[in-house]
BALOBA-1460 file (C-alpha; in Angstrom, 3 decimals):
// residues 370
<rec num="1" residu="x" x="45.234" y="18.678" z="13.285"/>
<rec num="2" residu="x" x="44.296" y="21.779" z="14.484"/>
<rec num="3" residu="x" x="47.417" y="23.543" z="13.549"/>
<rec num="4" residu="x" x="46.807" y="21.922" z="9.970"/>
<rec num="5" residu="x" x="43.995" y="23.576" z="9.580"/>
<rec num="6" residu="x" x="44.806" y="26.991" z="10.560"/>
<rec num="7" residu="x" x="47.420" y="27.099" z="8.247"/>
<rec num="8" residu="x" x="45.530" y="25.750" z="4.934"/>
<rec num="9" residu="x" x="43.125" y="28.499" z="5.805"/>
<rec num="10" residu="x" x="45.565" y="31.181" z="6.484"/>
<rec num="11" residu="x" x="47.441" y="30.800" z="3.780"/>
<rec num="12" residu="x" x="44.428" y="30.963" z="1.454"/>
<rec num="13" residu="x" x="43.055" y="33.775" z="3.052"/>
<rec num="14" residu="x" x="46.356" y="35.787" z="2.961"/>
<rec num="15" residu="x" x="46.550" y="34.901" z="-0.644"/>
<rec num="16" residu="x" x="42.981" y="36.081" z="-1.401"/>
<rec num="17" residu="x" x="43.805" y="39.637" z="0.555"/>
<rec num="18" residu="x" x="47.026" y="40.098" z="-1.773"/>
<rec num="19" residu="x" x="44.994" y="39.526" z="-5.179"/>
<rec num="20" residu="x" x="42.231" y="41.995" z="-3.678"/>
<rec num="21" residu="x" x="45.389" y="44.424" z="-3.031"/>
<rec num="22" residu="x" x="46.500" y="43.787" z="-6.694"/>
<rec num="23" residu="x" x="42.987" y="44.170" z="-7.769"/>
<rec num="24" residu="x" x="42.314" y="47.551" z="-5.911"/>
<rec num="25" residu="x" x="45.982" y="48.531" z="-7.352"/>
<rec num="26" residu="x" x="45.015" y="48.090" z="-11.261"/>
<rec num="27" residu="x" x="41.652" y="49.885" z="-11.341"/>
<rec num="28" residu="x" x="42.601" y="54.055" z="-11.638"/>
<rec num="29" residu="x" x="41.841" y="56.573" z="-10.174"/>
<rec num="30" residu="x" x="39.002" y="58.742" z="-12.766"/>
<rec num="31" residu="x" x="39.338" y="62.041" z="-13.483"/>
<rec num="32" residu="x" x="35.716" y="63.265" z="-15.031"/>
<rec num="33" residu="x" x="36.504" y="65.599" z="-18.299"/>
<rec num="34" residu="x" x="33.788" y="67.872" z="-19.867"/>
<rec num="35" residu="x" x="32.072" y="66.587" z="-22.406"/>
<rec num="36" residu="x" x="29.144" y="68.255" z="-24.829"/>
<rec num="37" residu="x" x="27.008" y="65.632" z="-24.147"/>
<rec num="38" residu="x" x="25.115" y="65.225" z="-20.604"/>
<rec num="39" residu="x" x="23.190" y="61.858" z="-19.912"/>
<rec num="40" residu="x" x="19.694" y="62.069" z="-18.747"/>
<rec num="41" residu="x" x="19.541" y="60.426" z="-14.649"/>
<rec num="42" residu="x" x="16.702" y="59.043" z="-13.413"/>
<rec num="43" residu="x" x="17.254" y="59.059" z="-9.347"/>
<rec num="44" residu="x" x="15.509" y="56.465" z="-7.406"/>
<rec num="45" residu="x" x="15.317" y="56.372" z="-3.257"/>
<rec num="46" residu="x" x="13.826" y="54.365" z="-1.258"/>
<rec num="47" residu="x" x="12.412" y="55.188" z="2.647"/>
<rec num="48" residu="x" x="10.539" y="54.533" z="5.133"/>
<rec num="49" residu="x" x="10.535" y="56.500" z="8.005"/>
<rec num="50" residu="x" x="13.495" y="59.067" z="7.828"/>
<rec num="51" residu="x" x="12.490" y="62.151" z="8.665"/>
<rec num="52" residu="x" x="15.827" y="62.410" z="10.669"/>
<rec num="53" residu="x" x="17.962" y="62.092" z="7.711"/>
<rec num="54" residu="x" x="15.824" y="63.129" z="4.981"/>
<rec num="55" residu="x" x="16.227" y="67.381" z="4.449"/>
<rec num="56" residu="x" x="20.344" y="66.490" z="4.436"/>
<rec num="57" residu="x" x="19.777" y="64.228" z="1.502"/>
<rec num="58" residu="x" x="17.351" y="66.787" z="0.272"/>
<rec num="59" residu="x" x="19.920" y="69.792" z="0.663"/>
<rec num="60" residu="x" x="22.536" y="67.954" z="-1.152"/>
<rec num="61" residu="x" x="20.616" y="66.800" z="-4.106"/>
<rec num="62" residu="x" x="19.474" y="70.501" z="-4.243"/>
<rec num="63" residu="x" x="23.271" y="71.283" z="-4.728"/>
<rec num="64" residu="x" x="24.380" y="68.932" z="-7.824"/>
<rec num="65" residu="x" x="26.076" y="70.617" z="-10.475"/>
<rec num="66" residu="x" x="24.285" y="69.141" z="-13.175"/>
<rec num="67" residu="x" x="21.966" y="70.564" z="-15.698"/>
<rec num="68" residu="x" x="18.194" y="70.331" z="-13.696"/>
<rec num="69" residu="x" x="16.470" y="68.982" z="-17.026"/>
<rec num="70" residu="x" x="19.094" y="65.593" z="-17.191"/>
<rec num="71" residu="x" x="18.019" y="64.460" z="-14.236"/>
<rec num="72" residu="x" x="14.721" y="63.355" z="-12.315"/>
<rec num="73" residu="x" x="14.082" y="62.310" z="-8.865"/>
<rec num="74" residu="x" x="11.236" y="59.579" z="-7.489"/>
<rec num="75" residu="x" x="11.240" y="59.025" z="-4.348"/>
<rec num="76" residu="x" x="9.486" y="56.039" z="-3.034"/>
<rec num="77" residu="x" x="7.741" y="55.980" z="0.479"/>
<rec num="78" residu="x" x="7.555" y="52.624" z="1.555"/>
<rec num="79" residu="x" x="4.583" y="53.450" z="4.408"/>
<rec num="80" residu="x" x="6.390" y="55.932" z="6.720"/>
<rec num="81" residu="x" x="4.753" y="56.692" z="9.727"/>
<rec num="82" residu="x" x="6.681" y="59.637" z="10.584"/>
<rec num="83" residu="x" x="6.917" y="62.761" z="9.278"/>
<rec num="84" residu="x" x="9.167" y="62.229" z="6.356"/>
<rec num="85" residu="x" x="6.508" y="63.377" z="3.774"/>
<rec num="86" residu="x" x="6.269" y="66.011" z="4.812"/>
<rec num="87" residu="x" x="9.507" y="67.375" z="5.056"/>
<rec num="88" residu="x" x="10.409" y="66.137" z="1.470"/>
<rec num="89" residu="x" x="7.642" y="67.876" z="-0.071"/>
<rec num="90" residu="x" x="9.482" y="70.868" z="1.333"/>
<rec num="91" residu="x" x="12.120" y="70.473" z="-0.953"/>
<rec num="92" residu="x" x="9.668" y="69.711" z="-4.352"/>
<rec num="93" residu="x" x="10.254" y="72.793" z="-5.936"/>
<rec num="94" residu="x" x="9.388" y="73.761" z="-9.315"/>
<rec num="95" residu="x" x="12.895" y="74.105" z="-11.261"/>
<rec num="96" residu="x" x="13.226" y="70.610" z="-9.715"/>
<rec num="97" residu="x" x="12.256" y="67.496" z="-11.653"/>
<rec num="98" residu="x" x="11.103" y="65.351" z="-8.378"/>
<rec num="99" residu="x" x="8.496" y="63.652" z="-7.060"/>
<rec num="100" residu="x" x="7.144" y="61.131" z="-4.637"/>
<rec num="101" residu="x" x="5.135" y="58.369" z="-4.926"/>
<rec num="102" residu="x" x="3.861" y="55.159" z="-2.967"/>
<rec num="103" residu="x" x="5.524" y="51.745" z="-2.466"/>
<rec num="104" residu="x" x="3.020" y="48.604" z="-3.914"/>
<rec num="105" residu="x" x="4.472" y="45.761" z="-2.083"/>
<rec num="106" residu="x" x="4.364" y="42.389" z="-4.382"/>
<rec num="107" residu="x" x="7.173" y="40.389" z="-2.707"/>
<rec num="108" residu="x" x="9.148" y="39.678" z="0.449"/>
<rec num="109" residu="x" x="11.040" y="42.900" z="-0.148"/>
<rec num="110" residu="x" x="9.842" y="46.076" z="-0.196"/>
<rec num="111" residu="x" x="12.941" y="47.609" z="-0.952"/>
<rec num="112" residu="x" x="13.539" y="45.985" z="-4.387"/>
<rec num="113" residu="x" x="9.339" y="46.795" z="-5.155"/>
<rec num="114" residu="x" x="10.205" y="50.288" z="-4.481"/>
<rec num="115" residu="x" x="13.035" y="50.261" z="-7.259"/>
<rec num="116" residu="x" x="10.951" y="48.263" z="-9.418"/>
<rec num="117" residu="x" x="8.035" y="50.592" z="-9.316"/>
<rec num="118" residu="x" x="9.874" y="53.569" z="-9.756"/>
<rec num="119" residu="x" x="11.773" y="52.131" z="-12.694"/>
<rec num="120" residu="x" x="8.715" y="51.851" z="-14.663"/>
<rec num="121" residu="x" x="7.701" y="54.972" z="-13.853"/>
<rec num="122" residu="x" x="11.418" y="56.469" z="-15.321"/>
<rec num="123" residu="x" x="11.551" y="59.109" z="-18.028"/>
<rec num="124" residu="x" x="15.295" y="58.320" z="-18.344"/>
<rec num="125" residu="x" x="17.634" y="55.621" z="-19.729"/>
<rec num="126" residu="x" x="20.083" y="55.703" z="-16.961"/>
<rec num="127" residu="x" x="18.977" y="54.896" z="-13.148"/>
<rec num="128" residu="x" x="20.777" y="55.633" z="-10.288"/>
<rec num="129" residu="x" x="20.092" y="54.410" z="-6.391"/>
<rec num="130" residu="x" x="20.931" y="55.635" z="-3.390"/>
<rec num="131" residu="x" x="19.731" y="55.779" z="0.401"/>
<rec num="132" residu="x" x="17.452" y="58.151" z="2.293"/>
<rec num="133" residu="x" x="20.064" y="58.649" z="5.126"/>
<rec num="134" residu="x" x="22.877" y="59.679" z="2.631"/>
<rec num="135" residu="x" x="24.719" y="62.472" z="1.453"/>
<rec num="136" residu="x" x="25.678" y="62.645" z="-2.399"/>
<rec num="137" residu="x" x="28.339" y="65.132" z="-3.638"/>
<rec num="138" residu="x" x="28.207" y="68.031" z="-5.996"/>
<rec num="139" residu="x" x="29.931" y="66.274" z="-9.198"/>
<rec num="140" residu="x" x="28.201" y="63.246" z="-8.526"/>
<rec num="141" residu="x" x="26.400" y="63.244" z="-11.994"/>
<rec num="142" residu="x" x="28.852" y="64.779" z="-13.635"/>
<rec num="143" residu="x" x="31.494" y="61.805" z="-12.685"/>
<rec num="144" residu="x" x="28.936" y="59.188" z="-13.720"/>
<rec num="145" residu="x" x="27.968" y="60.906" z="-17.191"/>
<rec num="146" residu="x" x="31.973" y="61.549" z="-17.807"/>
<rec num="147" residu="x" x="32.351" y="57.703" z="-17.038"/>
<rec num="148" residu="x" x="29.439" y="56.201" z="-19.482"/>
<rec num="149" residu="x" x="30.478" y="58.641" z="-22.411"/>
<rec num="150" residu="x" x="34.070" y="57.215" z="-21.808"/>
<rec num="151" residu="x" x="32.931" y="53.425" z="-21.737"/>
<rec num="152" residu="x" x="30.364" y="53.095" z="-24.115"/>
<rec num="153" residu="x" x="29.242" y="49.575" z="-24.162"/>
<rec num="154" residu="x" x="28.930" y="49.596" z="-20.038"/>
<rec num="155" residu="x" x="25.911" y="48.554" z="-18.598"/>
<rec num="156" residu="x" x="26.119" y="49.014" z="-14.404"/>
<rec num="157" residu="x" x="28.651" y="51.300" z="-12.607"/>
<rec num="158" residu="x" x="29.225" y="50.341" z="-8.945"/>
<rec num="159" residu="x" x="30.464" y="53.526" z="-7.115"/>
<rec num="160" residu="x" x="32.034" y="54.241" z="-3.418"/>
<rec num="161" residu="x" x="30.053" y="54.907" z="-0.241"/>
<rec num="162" residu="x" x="31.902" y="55.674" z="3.083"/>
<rec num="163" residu="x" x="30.955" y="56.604" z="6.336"/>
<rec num="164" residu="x" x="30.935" y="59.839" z="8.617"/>
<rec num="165" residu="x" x="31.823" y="58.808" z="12.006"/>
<rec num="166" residu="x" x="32.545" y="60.364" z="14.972"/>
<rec num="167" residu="x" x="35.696" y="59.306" z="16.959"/>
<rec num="168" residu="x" x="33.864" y="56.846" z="19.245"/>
<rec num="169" residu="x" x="34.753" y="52.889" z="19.314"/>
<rec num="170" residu="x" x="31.619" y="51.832" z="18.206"/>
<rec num="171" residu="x" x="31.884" y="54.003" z="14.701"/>
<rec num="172" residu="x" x="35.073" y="53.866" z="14.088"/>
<rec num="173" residu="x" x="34.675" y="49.788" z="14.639"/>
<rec num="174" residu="x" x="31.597" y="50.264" z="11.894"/>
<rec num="175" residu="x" x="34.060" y="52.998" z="9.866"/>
<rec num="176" residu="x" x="36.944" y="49.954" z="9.735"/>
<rec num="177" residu="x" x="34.517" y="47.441" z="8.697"/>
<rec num="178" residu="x" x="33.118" y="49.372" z="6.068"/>
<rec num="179" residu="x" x="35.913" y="50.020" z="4.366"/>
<rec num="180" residu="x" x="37.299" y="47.117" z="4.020"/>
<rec num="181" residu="x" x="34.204" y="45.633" z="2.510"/>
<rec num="182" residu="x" x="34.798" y="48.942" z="0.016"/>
<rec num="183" residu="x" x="38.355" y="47.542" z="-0.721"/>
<rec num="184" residu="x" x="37.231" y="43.877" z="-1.033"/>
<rec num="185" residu="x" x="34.441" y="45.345" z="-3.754"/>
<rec num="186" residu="x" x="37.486" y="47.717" z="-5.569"/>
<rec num="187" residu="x" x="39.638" y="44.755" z="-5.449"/>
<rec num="188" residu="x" x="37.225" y="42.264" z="-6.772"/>
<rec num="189" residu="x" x="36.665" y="44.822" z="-9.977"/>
<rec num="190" residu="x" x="39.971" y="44.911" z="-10.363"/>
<rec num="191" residu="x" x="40.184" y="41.186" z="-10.932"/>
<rec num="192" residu="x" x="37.477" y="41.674" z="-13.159"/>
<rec num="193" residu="x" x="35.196" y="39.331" z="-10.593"/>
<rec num="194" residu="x" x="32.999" y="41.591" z="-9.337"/>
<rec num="195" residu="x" x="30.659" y="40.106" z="-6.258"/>
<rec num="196" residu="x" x="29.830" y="43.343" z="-4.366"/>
<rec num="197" residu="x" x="28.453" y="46.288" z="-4.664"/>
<rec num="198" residu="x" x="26.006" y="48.750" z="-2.692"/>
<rec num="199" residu="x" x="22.984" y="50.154" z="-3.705"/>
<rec num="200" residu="x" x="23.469" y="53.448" z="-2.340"/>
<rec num="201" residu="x" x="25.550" y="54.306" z="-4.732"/>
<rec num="202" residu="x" x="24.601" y="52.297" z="-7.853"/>
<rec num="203" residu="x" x="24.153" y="53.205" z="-11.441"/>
<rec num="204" residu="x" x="22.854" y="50.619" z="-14.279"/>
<rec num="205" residu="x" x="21.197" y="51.429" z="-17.518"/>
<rec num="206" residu="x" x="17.576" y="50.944" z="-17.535"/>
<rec num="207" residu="x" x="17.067" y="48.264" z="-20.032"/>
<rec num="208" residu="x" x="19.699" y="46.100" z="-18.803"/>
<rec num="209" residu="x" x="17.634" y="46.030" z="-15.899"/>
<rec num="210" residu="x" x="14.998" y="45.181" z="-18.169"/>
<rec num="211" residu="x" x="16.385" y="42.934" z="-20.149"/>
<rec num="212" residu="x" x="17.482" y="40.709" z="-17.090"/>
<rec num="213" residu="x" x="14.086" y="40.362" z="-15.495"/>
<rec num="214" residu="x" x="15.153" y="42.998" z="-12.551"/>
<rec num="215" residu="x" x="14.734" y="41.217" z="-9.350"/>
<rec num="216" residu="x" x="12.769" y="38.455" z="-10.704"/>
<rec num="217" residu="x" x="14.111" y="35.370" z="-8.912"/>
<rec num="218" residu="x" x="15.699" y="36.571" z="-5.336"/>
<rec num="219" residu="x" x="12.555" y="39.103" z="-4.735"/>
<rec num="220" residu="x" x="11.534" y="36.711" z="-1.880"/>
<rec num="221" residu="x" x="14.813" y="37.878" z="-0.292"/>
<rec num="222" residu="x" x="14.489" y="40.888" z="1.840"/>
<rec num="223" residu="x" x="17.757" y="42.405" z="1.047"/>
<rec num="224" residu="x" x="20.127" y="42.012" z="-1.639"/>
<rec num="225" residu="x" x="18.721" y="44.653" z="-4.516"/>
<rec num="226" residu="x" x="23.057" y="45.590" z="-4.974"/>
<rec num="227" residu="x" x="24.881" y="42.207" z="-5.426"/>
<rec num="228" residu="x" x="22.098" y="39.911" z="-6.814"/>
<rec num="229" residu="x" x="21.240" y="42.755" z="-9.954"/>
<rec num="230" residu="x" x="24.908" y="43.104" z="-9.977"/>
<rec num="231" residu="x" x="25.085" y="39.704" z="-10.825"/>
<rec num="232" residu="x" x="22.647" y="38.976" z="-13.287"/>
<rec num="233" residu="x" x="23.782" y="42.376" z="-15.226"/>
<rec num="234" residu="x" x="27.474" y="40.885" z="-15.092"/>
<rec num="235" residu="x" x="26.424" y="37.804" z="-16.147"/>
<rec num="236" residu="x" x="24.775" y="38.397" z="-19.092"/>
<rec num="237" residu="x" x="27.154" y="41.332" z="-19.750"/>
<rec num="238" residu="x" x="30.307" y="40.330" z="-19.276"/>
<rec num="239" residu="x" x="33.197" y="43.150" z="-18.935"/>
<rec num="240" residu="x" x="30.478" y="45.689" z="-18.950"/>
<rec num="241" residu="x" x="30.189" y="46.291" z="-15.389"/>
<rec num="242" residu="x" x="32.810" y="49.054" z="-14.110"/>
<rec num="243" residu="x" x="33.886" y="50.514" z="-10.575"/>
<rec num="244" residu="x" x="34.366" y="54.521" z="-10.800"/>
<rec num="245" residu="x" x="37.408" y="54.949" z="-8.205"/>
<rec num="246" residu="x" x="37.141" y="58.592" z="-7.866"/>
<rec num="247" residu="x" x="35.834" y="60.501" z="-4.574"/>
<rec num="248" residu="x" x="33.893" y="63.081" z="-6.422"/>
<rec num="249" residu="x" x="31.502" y="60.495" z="-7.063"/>
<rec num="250" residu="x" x="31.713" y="59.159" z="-3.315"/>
<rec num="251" residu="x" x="28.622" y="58.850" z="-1.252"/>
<rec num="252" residu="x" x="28.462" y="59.556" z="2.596"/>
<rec num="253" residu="x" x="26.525" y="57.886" z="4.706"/>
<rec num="254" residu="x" x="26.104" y="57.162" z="8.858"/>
<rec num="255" residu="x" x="26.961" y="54.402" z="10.788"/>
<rec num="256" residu="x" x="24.422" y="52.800" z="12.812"/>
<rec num="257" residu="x" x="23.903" y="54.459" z="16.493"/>
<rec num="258" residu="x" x="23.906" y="51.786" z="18.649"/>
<rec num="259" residu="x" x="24.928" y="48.137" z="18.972"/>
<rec num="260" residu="x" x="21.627" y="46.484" z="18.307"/>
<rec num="261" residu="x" x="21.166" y="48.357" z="15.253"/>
<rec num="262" residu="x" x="24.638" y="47.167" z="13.896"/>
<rec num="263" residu="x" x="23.871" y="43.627" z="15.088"/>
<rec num="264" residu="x" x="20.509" y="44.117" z="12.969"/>
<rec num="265" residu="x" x="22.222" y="45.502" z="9.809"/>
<rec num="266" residu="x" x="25.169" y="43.037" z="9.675"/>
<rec num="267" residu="x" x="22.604" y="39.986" z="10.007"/>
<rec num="268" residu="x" x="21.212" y="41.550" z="6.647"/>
<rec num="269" residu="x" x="24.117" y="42.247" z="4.920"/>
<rec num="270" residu="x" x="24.922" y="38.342" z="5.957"/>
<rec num="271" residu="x" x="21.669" y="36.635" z="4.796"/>
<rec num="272" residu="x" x="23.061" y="37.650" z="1.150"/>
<rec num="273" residu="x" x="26.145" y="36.182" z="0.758"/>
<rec num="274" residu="x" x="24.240" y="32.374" z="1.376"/>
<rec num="275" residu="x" x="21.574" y="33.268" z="-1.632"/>
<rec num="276" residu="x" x="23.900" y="34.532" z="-3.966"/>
<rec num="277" residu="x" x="24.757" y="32.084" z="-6.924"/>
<rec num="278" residu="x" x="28.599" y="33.353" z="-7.359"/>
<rec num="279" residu="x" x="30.887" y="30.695" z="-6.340"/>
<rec num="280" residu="x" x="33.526" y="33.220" z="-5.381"/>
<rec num="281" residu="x" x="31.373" y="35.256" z="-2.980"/>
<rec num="282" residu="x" x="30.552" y="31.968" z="-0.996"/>
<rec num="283" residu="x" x="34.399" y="30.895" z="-0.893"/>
<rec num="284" residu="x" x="35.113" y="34.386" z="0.005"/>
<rec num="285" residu="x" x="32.636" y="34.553" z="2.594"/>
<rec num="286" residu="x" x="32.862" y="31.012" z="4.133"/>
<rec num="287" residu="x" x="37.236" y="31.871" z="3.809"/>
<rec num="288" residu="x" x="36.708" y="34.956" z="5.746"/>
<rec num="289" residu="x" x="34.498" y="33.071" z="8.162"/>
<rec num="290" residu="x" x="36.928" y="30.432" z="8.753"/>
<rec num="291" residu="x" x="39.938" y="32.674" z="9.171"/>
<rec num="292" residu="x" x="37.536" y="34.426" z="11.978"/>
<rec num="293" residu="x" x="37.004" y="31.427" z="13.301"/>
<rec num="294" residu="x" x="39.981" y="30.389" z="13.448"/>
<rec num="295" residu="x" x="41.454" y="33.881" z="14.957"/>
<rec num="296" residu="x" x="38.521" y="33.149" z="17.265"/>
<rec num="297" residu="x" x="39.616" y="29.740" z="18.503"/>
<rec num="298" residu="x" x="43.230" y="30.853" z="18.611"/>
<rec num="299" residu="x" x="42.316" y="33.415" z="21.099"/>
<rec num="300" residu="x" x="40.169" y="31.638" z="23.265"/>
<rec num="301" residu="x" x="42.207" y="28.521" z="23.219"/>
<rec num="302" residu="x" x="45.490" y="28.481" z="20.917"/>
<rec num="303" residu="x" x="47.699" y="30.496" z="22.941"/>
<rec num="304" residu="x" x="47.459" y="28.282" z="25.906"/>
<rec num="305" residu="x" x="49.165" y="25.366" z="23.880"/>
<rec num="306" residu="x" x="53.107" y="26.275" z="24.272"/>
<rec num="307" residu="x" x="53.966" y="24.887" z="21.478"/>
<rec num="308" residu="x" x="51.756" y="26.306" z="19.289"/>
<rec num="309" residu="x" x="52.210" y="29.701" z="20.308"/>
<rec num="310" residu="x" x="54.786" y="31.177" z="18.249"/>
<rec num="311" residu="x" x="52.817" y="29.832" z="14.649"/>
<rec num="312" residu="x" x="49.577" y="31.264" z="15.784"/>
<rec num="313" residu="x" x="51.516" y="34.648" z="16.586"/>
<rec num="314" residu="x" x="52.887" y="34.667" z="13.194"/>
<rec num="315" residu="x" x="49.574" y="33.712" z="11.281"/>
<rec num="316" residu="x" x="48.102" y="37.176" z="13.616"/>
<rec num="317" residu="x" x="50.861" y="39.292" z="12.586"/>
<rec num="318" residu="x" x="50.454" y="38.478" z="9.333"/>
<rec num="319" residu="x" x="46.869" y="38.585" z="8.707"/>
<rec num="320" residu="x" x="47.349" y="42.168" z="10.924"/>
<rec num="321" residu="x" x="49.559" y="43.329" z="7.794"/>
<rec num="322" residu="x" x="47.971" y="42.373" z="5.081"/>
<rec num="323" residu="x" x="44.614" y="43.727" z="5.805"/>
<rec num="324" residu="x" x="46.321" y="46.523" z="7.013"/>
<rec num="325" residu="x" x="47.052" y="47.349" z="3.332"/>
<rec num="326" residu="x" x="44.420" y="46.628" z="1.657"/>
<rec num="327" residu="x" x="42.117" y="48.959" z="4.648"/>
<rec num="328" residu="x" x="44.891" y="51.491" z="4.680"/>
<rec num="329" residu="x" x="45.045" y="52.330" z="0.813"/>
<rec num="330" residu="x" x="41.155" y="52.289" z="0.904"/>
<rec num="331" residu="x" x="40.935" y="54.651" z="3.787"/>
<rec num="332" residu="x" x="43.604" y="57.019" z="1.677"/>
<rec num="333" residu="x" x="41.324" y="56.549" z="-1.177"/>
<rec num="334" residu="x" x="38.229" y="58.068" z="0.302"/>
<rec num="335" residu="x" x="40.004" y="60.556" z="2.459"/>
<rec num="336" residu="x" x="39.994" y="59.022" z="5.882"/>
<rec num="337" residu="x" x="42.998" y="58.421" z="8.173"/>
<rec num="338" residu="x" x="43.296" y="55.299" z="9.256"/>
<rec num="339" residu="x" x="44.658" y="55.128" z="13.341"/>
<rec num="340" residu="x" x="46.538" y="52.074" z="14.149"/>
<rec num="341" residu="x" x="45.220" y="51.682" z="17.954"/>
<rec num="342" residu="x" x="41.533" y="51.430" z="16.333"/>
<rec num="343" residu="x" x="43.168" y="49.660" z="14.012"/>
<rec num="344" residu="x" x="44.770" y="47.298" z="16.513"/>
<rec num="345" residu="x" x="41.291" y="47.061" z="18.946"/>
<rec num="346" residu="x" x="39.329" y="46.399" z="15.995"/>
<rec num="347" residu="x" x="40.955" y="43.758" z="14.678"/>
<rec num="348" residu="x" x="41.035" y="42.039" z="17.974"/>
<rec num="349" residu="x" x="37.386" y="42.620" z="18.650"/>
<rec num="350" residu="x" x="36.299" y="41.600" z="14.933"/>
<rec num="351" residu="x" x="36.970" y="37.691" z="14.983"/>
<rec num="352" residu="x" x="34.339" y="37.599" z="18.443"/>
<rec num="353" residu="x" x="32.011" y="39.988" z="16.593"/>
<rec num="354" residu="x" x="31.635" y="37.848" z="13.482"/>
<rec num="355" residu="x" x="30.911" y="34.763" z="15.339"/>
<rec num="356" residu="x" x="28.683" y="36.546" z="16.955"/>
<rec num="357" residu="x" x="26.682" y="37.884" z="14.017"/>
<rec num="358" residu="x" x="26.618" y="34.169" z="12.397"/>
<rec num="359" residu="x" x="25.536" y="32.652" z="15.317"/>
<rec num="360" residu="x" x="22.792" y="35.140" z="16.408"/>
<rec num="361" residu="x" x="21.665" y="34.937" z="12.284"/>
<rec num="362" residu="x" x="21.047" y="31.346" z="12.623"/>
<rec num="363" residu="x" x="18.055" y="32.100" z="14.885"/>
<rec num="364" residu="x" x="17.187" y="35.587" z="14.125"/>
<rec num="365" residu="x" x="14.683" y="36.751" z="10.659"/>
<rec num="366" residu="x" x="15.804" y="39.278" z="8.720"/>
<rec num="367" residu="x" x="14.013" y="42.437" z="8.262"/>
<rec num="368" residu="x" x="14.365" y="46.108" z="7.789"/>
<rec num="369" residu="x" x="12.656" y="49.257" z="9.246"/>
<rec num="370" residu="x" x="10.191" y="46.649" z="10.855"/>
């Protein structure tokens, strides 16, 4: 029975890895192109207490090679108790359009009220997100504006993030996770089935945001301000949400610094996927679960069974193979080599690590920066 099982659910999971592969494969690659006319950016970032990351956010913004009257910047201090403030207002300059301004908390998360408040308070049609603890790249603007003049009728662009990690276990582990969540997300454009995104690098036109009510309806979630607007905006605008697959408009941020931190983030990023009301991102997420499981088991338990050994081999080899493509053209994509003994350890260590994190959710609340 057992055996049954694990090959119903490989054989739908391998399936759903080699129509993410086609998926990634039939999105291009964009190459921005000059054009007379330069959208108007309203910036929007969240925080609450990052004072570590802050002035590197800061710097880069400073650095965008965009025209300083088409874009603004709000900044939205959710209650920091550190010295973030302070170091921002460094960085308020006067040939700079930016400002910061208080978080009013009116629901469960204060994340999505920051957003919210700040998109009232935007002078311009198009609003873009990103985090307090990442780095955005010169062209950044320029990519986005190039994009929207070249699909007129689009209404949210979901854009890469990656992260900078240093060539320890515990990052590179973060680094291989995180990208294949970026090729599941390029993938599931590419089907035209978008159910992922992330907000810190997000870009959405202000009255679609509007015109579907914003957050209204999952605001008593903590998390989710990404995949829940991205799909309300895809559902009542069909084909006119877009990924921009090009590196110049790639965001960097950091993996978390310690174990507990990643434990904390993943149980986040998990309470989502349970809230969302996309049928696909629940039989992707429960499929992936069950493969993970099922790796899991096999591990534990399978390989003591002789006659069952050489089937659960070949389901592992070939689970090892086909992610391997989908990760490896994603890590080619946004510059990253991919090694094959992280590889190898990671993918070993991942099935124990997800049980893990669904387990430890069941009894755990979610929240962010306390």
């Amino acid at each position: 029975m057992f055996i049954n099982i694990l090959i119903i659910i490989s054989v739908l999971y391998i399936i759903l890895i080699i129509s993410l592969i086609i998926g990634f494969d039939k999105i291009p690659y964009f190459s921005a192109t000059e054009t007379a006319t330069k959208l108007k950016f309203t910036i929007i970032i969240p925080f609450r207490n990052e004072a570590e990351n802050i002035s590197a956010l800061a710097n880069s913004l400073k650095q965008l090679n965009y025209p300083k009257n088409s874009f603004e910047i709000i900044f939205v201090n959710d209650g920091s108790t550190d010295n973030s403030v302070p170091l921002l207002t460094e960085f308020i300059i006067n040939n700079f359009n930016w400002k910061v301004i208080d978080n009013i908390r009116k629901s469960n998360s204060p994340k999505k009220d920051a957003i919210t408040i700040a998109i009232q308070q935007a002078k311009y049609t198009w609003i873009i997100t990103t985090d307090a603890d990442c780095i955005v790249p010169n062209e950044w603007l320029n990519s986005f504006s190039s994009f929207i003049n070249k699909n007129d009728k689009i209404k949210m662009i979901a854009a890469p993030v990656s992260y900078k990690a240093n060539n320890t276990f515990l990052d590179q582990f973060q680094l291989m996770d995180f990208i294949s969540l970026i090729g599941t997300t390029i993938g599931s454009f590419g089907l035209n089935k978008p159910f992922m995104c992330n907000g810190a690098n997000l870009c959405y036109s202000k009255q679609a945001f509007l015109n579907v009510n914003g957050f209204q309806g999952n605001d008593n979630i903590s998390s989710g301000d990404d995949v829940f607007l991205l799909e309300k905006i895809s559902t009542k605008y069909p084909n006119q949400v877009k990924y921009i697959k090009t590196t110049n408009a790639l965001v960097i941020t950091k993996p978390e610094s310690n174990f507990k931190g990643l434990i904390n983030q993943r149980i986040r990023w998990a309470s989502k996927t349970s809230k969302t009301k996309s049928l696909l991102s629940k039989f992707v997420g429960v499929l992936v679960l069950l493969m993970n499981i099922t790796i899991f088991w096999s591990l534990l338990f399978g390989l003591w069974f002789i006659h069952s050994k050489f089937l659960i081999s070949i389901i592992l080899i070939l689970k090892l193979i086909f992610d391997y493509v989908l990760i490896n053209k994603t890590y080619q994509f946004v510059h990253q080599k991919l090694n094959i003994l992280n590889y190898f350890k990671s993918s070993l260590v991942y099935p124990f690590f997800i049980v893990f994190i669904v387990v430890k959710s069941t009894f755990t609340k979610v929240s962010w920066k306390g």
